[in-house]
N, C-alpha and C positions, 0 to 999 in steps of 0.2 A: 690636528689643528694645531695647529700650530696652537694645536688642538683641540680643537676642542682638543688645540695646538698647545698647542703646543705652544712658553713663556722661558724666561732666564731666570733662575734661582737665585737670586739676591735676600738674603733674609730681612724680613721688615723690620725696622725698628720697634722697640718699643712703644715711641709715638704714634705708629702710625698705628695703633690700636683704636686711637682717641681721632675724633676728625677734625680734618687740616683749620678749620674755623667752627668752632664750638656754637657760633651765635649764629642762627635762622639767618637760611638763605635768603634775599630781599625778594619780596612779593613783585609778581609783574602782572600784567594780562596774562588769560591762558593763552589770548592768541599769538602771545610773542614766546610763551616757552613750547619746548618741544620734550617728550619721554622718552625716550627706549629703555625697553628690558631687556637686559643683557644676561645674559645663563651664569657666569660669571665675572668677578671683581677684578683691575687692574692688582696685578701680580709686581711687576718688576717698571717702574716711573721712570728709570732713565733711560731717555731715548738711544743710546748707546748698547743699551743690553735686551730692552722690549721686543718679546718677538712671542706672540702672542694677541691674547681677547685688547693688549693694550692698542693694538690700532683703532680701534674706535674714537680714545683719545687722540691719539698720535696725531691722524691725518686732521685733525679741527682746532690741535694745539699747538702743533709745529708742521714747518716745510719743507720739503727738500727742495733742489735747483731745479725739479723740473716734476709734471706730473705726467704720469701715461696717460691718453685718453683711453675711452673703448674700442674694440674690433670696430672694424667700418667705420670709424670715424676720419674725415678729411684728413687731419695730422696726427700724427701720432703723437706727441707729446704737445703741450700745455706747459709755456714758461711759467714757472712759481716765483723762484726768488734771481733765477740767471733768467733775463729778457734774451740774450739769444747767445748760440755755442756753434762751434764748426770743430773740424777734426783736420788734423794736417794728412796728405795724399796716401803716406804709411802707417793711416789709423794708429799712428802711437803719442799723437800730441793732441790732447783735445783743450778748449783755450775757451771758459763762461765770460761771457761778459753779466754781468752781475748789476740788482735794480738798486738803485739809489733809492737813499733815504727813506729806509726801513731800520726799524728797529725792533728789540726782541722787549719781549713782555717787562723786563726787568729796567730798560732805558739803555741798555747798551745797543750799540750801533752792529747793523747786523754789514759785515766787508768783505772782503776776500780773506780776510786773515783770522778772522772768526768761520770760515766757511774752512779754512785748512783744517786751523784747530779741531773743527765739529770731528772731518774724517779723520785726521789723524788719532785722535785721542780712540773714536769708536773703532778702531785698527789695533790700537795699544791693550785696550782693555781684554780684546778676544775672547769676547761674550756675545751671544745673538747672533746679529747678520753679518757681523767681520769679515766672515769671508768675502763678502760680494766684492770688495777691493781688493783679494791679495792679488791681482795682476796689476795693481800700483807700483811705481816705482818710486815716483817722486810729485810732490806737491809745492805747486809754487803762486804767491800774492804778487804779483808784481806791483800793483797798485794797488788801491781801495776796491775796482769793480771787477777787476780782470784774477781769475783762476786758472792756474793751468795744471791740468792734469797729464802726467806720461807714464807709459805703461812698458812693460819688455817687447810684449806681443800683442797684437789689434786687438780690444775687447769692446765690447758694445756699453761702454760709460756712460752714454745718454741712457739708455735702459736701466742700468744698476742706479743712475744717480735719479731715479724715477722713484725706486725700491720702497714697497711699503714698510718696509727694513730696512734699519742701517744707512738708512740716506738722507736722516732729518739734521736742519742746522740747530743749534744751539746757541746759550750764550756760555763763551768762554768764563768769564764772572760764576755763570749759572755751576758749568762743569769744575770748575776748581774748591765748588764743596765736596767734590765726589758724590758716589754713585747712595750714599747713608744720605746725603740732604734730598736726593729724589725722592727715594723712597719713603720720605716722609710725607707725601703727597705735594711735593713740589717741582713746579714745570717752569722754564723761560722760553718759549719759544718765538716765531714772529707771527703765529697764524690767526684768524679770524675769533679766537677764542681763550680766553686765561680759565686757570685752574681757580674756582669761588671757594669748594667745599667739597672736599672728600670723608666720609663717614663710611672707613674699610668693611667692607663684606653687606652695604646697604646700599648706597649713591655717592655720584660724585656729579657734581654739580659747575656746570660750564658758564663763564659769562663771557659776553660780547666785550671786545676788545676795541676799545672807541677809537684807538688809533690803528690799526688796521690799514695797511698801504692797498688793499683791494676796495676800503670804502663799503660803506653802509645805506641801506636802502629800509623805509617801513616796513617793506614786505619781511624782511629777513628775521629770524628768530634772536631774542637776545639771551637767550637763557636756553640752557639744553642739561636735562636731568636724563644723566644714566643709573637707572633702579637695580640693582643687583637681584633677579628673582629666579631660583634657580628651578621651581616645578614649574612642567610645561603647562598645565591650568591653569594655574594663576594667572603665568602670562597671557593666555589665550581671553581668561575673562576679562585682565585690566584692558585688553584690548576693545572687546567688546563694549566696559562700560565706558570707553574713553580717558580712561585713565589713560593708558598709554596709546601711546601716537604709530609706534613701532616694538613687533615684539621677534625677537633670536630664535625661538623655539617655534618651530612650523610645525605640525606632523604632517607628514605625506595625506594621510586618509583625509583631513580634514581640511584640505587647501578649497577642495570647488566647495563644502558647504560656508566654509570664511565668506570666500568673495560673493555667495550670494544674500551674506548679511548685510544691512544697510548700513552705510557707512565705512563697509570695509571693503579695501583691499585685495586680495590675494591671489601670489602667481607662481608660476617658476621658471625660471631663465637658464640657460645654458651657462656653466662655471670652469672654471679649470681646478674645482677640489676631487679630491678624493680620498673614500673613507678605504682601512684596512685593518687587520688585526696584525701588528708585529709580533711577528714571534720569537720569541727570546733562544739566541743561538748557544749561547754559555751555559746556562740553566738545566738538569736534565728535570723531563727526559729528552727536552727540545732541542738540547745540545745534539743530539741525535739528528742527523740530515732527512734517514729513510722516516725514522717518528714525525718530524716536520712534515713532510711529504706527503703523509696520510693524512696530519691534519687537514691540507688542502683540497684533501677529497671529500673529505666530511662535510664541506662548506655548500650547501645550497643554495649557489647562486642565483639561478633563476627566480625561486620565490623567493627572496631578499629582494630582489630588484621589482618582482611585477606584487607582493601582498604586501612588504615591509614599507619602501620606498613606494607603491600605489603608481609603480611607473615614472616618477621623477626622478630617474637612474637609470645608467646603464650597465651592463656585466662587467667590471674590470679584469683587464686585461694587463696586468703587468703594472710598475711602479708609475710612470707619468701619464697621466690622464689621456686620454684617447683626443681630447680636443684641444690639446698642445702641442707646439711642432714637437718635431721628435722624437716622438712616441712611436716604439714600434711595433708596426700594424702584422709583423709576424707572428706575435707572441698571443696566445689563446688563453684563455683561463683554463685551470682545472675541471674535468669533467668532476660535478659532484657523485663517486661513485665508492658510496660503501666496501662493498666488497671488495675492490682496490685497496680502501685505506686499511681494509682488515690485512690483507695481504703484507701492505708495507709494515703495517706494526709488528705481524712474527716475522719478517725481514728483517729487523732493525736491532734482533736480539734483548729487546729490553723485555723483561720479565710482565708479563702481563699484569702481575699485580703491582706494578710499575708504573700504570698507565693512566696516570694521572697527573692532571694539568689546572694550574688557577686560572683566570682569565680577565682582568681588569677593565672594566668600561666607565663611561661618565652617568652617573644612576639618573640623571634629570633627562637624558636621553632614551625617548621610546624606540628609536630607530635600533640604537646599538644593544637597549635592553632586550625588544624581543630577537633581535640577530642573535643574543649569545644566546638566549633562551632554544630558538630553534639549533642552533650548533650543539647545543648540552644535549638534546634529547637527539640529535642524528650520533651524537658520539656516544652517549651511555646503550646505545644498540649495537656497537660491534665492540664495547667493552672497557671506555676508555670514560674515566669520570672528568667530569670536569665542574671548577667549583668557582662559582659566580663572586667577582669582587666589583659591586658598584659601590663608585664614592666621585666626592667632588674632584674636578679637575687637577686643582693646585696638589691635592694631597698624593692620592694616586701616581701622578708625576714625577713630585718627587719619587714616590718609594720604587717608581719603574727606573729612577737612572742608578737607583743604588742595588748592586748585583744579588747582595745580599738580600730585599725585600722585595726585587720583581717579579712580577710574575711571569707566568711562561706565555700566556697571551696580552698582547696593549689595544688597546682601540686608539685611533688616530686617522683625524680629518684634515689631511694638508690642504692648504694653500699655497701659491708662491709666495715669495718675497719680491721677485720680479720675473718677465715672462720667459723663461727659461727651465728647460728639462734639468738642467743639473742642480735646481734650486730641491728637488725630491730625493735625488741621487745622492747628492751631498748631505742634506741635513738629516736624511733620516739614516744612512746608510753607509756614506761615509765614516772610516775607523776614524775614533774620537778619543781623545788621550783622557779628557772630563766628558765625561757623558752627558748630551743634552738633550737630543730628540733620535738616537740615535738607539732607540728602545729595545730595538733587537740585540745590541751588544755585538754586530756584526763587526768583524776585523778579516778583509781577504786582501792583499797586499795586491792581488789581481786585478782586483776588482778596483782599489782605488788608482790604481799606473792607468789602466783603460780610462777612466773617468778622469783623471788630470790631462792627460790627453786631450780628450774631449774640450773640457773647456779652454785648453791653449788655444785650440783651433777654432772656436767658435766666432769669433770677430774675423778671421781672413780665409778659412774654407768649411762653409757652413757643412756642405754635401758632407764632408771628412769626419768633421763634428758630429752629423746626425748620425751615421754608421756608427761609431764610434758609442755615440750613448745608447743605440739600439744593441750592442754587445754587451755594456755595464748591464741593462735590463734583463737580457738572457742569461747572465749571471745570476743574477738576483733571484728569477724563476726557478735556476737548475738548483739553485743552495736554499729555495725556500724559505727563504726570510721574511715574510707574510702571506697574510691571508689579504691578497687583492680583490675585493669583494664588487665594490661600486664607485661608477662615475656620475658622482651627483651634481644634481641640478640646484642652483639656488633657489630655497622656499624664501620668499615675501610678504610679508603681510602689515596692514598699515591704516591708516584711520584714511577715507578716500578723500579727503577735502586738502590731503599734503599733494605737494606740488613740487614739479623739476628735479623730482627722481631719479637721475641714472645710473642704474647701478653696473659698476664696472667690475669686470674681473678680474684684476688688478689693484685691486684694494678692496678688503673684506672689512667694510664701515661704509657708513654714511658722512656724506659732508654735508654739514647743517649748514653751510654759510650758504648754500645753493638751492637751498630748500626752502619752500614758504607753504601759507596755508590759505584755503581759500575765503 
């Protein structure tokens, strides 16, 4: 997840212990506010470095130039803050024309020369989604509505400037506190909603943005409280007794009895996540290729996907998700085969009383707790103990980028940042000079020359590109650098009287300005 993902480590201030307004959020109707419970709290506020559970914020507080719509939808993008863009014949000059007379939460004028700044500055910092730009060249305002962007080589810039990462505008005024006045629970952006009330590791508290260049309707919610609740029950009952509107935590087993309660909800849709265990390549005895390798025999795919997940998964097959371009349909999973992995482990030379590994998951997580539970007891049968670390996201995270306190297994649910195979490649996998989501601690100089490759070519010879990231993938397979377990489905569930839902896979949040109630 970018984690249950996966966020950028920025340490909070002090302040932000205390919440961003002390004094009681203003009462409204309930039918104008709206809840979600979210599993976890915003980690890192400024849009420059967020890349994480902070989308939920992100997309309802700021905007980028343009938004992806859904598969099957008429167009593919959705003008945000550029009303409209063209590319010059050599895909290397792409030129927004940009909306008038908007402005960001704080009164500053939202222009082209704030829209540089936004990228340039989240380019400079190189935290988060940075990368999605490094095939920028140059950045140019010529005017107040016109940007132009140019690249070396053709790259798909309408996509990345879509990016549920890395592609929101800011206000320059905002970004010139640095990155310590975000994370004090403060936001300027131009979107549908201002930051009311953050009270860290409880709620954070949205309100309706009266100026607003998209305009306001009754219907629409003017308040939107996100509850920090990290047990899956709780969330399930706030739901029930309408306390909440929306809850993060689905369990598989329990989705058709939801939807047949009154008043709820519940489904699952096709997504471009997928959940894996990284396994830490540095670390022994993981540092071990053949040790690796047996792990992935140990893994019990099929009943992970038809008892754990209840069928709302499929068996993964390799790093990008089977319903992403790219993805390649050569690569097989692991036969779960014991006596295979028994083999590889006296293969491997490591002393049997060796054979011992930590395993770190998100403890509010039934999916990945009973996964590791069933992995512990298939491994302590051919001899290999393994020792359960649940904890909260943030924590955990941390201690997996630092070498010294990770452990030899990570759980990790990606999503993109934008629709693209190299958005898995790169961030979990690509060598990393500061470690971010790159939990394996993998460094193969092979592997990243094939993958920059890849994405060179990906805006001018698609065919070249997919070959190309179907190699990086079979690299990944042969060196073992997770356990690719399942292609999940998004769980849904929601109070039935909410309305104009669409949930897109391409952005892991709700937009409340789009939503009303009946």
């Amino acid at each position: 997840m970018k984690a249950l993902r996966p966020v950028v480590a920025s340490a909070l201030s002090a302040l932000a212990l205390f919440a961003l307004s002390l004094a009681p959020a203003p009462s409204h109707a309930a039918s104008n506010t709206v809840t979600y419970a979210m599993y976890g709290d915003i980690k890192d506020w400024d849009p420059a470095v967020a890349f994480s559970l902070e989308v939920m914020m992100l997309v309802n507080v700021y905007e980028p130039l343009l938004w992806y719509n859904p598969p099957g939808s008429e167009k593919q993008f959705t003008p945000a803050l550029a009303e409209s863009w063209s590319v010059s014949d050599d895909g290397l000059t792409w030129t927004f024309k940009l909306r008038e007379g908007v402005s960001f939460h704080d009164g500053e004028p939202f222009n082209a020369a704030a829209a540089k700044a936004s990228i340039e500055r989240t380019r400079e910092l190189k935290q988060g989604a940075y990368y999605i730009w490094a095939g920028v060249e140059s950045i140019e305002a010529p005017d107040d509505v016109t940007l132009v962007i140019r690249t070396g080589e053709p790259q798909p810039i309408d996509l990345i400037a879509s990016s549920q990462y890395g592609a929101y505008m800011y206000s320059p005024k905002a970004a010139a506190q640095g990155t310590e006045w975000f994370n004090q629970g403060n936001a300027a952006g131009t979107g549908p909603y201002t930051v009311r009330q953050w009270v860290q590791g409880q709620q954070l508290v949205l309100e309706k943005n009266p100026g607003y260049w998209g305009g306001w309707t009754d219907a629409n919610f003017d308040r939107v409280i996100l509850k920090v609740v990290t047990e899956n029950s709780t969330q399930v009952q706030m739901l029930k007794s309408g306390e909440a509107d929306f809850i993060s935590l689905v369990p598989a087993d329990i989705v058709d009895s939801l939807d047949n309660e009154d008043g709820i909800s519940a489904h699952a849709i096709a997504s471009w996540k997928n959940s894996q265990f990284l396994i830490n390549t540095q670390k022994s005895p993981t540092d071990n290729v053949s040790f690796r390798r047996a792990l992935t025999h140990l893994w019990d795919y099929e009943s992970v996907v038809n008892d754990i997940y209840a069928g709302f998964a499929s068996v993964g097959r390799g790093a990008v998700p089977a319903t992403m371009w790219g993805h390649d349909d050569s690569i097989e999973a692991p036969a779960f085969d014991p006596e295979l992995a028994r083999r590889l482990l006296e293969e491997s030379g490591i002393p049997e009383s060796d054979w011992k590994v930590t395993m770190a998951y998100i403890g509010t997580s039934e999916a990945y707790k009973n996964a590791a539970l069933l992995f512990q007891e298939n491994a302590r049968q051919v001899g290999v103990e393994v020792e359960l670390l649940p904890g909260e996201w943030g924590v955990i995270w941390d201690r997996a980028k630092n070498l010294d306190t990770a452990p030899n297994l990570q759980s990790m649910t990606w999503w993109p940042t934008y629709p693209t195979p190299s958005d898995w490649l790169i961030g979990l996998f690509r060598t990393e000079e500061k470690t971010l989501f790159n939990l394996s601690h993998y460094a193969n100089p092979e592997y990243d020359e094939v993958l920059d490759n890849a994405v060179s070519l990906e805006g001018s010879d698609r065919d070249k590109a997919i070959e190309l990231y179907g190699e990086a993938q079979r690299i990944l397979m042969n060196d073992a650098v997770a356990i690719f377990y399942a292609d999940i489905e998004t769980r849904v569930a929601r109070r039935s009287d909410i309305r104009g839902l669409d949930v897109n896979p391409a952005y892991n949040a709700v937009f409340f300005h789009r939503i009303s109630r009946d």
